[in-house]
C-alpha positions as CSV (number, residue, x, y, z in Angstrom):
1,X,52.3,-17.0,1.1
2,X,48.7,-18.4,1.5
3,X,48.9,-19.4,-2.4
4,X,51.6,-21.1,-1.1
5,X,50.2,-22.9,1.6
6,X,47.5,-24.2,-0.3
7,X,49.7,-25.9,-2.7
8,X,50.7,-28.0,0.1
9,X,47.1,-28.7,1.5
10,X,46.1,-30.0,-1.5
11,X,48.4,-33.0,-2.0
12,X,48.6,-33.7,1.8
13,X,44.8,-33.8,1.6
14,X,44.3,-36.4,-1.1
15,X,46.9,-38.6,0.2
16,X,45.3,-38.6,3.9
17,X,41.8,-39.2,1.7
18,X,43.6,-42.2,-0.2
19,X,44.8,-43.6,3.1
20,X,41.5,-43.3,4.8
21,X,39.4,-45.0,1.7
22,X,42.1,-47.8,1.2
23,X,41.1,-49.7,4.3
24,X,37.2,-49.3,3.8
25,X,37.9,-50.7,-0.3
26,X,40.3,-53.3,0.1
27,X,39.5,-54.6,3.0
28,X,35.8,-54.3,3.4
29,X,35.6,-52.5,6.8
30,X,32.9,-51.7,9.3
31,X,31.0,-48.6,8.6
32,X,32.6,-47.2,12.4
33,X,35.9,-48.1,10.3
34,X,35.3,-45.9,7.9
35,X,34.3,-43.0,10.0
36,X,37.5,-42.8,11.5
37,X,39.0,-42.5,8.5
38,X,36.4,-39.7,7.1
39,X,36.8,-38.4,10.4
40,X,40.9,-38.1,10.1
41,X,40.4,-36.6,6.6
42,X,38.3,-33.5,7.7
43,X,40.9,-33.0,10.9
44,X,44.1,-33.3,8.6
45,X,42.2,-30.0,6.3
46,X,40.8,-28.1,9.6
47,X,45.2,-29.1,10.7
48,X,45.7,-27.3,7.7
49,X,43.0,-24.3,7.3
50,X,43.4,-23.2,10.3
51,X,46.7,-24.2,10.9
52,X,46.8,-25.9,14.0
53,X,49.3,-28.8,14.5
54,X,47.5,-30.6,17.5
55,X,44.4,-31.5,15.3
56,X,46.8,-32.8,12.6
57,X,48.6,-34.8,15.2
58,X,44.9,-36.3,15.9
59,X,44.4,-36.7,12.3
60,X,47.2,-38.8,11.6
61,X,46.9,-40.7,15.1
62,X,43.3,-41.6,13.6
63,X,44.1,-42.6,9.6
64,X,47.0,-44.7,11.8
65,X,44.0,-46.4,14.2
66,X,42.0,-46.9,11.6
67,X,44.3,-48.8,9.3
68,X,45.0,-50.7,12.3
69,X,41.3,-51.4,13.2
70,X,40.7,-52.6,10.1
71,X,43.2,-55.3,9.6
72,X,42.2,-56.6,13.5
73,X,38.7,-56.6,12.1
74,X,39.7,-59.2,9.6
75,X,41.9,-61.2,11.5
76,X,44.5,-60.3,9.5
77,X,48.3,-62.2,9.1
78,X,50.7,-60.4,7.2
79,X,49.4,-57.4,5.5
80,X,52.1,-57.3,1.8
81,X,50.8,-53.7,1.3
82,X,51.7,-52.6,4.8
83,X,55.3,-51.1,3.4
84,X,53.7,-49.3,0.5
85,X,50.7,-47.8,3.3
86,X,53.4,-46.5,5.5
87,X,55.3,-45.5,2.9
88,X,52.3,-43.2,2.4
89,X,51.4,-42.3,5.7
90,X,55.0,-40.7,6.2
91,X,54.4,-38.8,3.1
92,X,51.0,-37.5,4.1
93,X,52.3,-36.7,7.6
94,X,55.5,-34.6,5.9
95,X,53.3,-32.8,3.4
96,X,50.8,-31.7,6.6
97,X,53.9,-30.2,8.5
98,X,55.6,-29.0,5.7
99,X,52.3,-27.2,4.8
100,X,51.7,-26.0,8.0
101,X,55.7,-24.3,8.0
102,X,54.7,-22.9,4.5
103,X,51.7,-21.1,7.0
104,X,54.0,-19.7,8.9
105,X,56.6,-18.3,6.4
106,X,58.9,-21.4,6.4
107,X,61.4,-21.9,3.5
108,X,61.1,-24.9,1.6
109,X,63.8,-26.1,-0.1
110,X,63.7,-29.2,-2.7
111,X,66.7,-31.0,-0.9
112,X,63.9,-31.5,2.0
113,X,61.2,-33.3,-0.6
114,X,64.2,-35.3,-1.9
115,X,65.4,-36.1,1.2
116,X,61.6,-37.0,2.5
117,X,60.6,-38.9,-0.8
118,X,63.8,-41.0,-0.3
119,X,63.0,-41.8,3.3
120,X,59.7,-42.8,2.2
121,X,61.2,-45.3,-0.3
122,X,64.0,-46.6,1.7
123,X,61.5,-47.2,4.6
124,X,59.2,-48.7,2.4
125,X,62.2,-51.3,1.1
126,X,63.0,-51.7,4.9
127,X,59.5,-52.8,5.5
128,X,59.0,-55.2,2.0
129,X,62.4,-57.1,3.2
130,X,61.2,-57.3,7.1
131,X,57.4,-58.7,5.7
132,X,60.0,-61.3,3.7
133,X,61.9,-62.3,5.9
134,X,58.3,-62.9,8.7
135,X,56.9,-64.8,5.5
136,X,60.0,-67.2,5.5
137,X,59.2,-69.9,7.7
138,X,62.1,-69.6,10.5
139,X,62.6,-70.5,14.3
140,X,63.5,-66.3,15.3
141,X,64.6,-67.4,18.6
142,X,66.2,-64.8,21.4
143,X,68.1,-62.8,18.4
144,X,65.9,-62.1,16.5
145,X,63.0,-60.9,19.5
146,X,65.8,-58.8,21.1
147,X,66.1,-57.2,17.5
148,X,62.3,-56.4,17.8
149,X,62.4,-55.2,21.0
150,X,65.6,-53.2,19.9
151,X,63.7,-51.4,17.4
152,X,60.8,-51.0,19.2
153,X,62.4,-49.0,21.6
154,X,64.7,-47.3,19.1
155,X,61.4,-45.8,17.7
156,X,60.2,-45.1,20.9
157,X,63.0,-42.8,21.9
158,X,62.5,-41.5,18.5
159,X,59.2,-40.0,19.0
160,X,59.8,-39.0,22.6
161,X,62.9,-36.8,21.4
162,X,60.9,-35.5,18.3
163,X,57.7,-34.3,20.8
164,X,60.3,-32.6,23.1
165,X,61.7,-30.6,20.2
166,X,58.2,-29.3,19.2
167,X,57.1,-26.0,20.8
């Protein structure tokens, strides 16, 4: 089983190190920037090693903040990788847990990988077609901020029902 779980660091690992370096190369950021990010790397491995699930909690709550801090940094508008980073991020989060259930003797099953890889790419379709439709110029109005505020609590309620579930 630890052969196992090692498979899983390794992939989950060099996406969180992709995701960490991607803001400090494309987008120039401050060296503080980049620390978080290095920062998140070596808690999403220690998540891993040692396995505890609160520090990669932290580690993806800080990759998250740092991609963050560095688009405020530059004053950034629209951001036309931002489907393709969270795209990413999901997949970096699902390989940490799944590796941390492949720790604890948890079956994995390739339904669950398809299932997550297609998430990942109908998310990331989602998000390209909601960047399109903010790039069109277009009075929103009520509708469409009720939408956002909609889904904005929709993903709330989300995470609040997933962090009751969790042990």
């Amino acid at each position: 089983m630890q052969r196992l779980s090692r498979g899983w660091l390794v992939p989950g690992a060099l996406l969180a190190a992709g995701l960490a370096a991607y803001p400090a190369i494309t987008q120039q950021a401050a060296p503080l920037v980049v620390c978080l990010g290095g920062l998140a790397v070596a808690l999403f491995v220690a998540g891993q090693a040692l396995p505890l699930p609160s520090v990669l909690a932290w580690a993806l709550g800080l990759l998250a903040i740092e991609y963050l801090a560095a688009l405020q940094l530059r004053s950034a508008g629209l951001d036309l990788t931002a489907p393709a980073y969270a795209a990413a991020f999901f997949l970096c989060a699902e390989l940490g847990w799944l590796g941390l259930e492949a720790r604890r003797g948890g079956r994995l099953w390739s339904g669950r990988a398809v299932a997550v890889v297609s998430l990942a790419v109908a998310g990331a379709v989602l998000g390209a077609l909601v960047l399109l439709l903010a790039a069109v110029q277009m009075a929103g109005g009520a509708f469409l901020t009720g939408v956002g505020v909609a889904a904005a609590v929709a993903v709330a309620a989300c995470l609040a029902w997933l962090a009751r579930r969790q042990p």
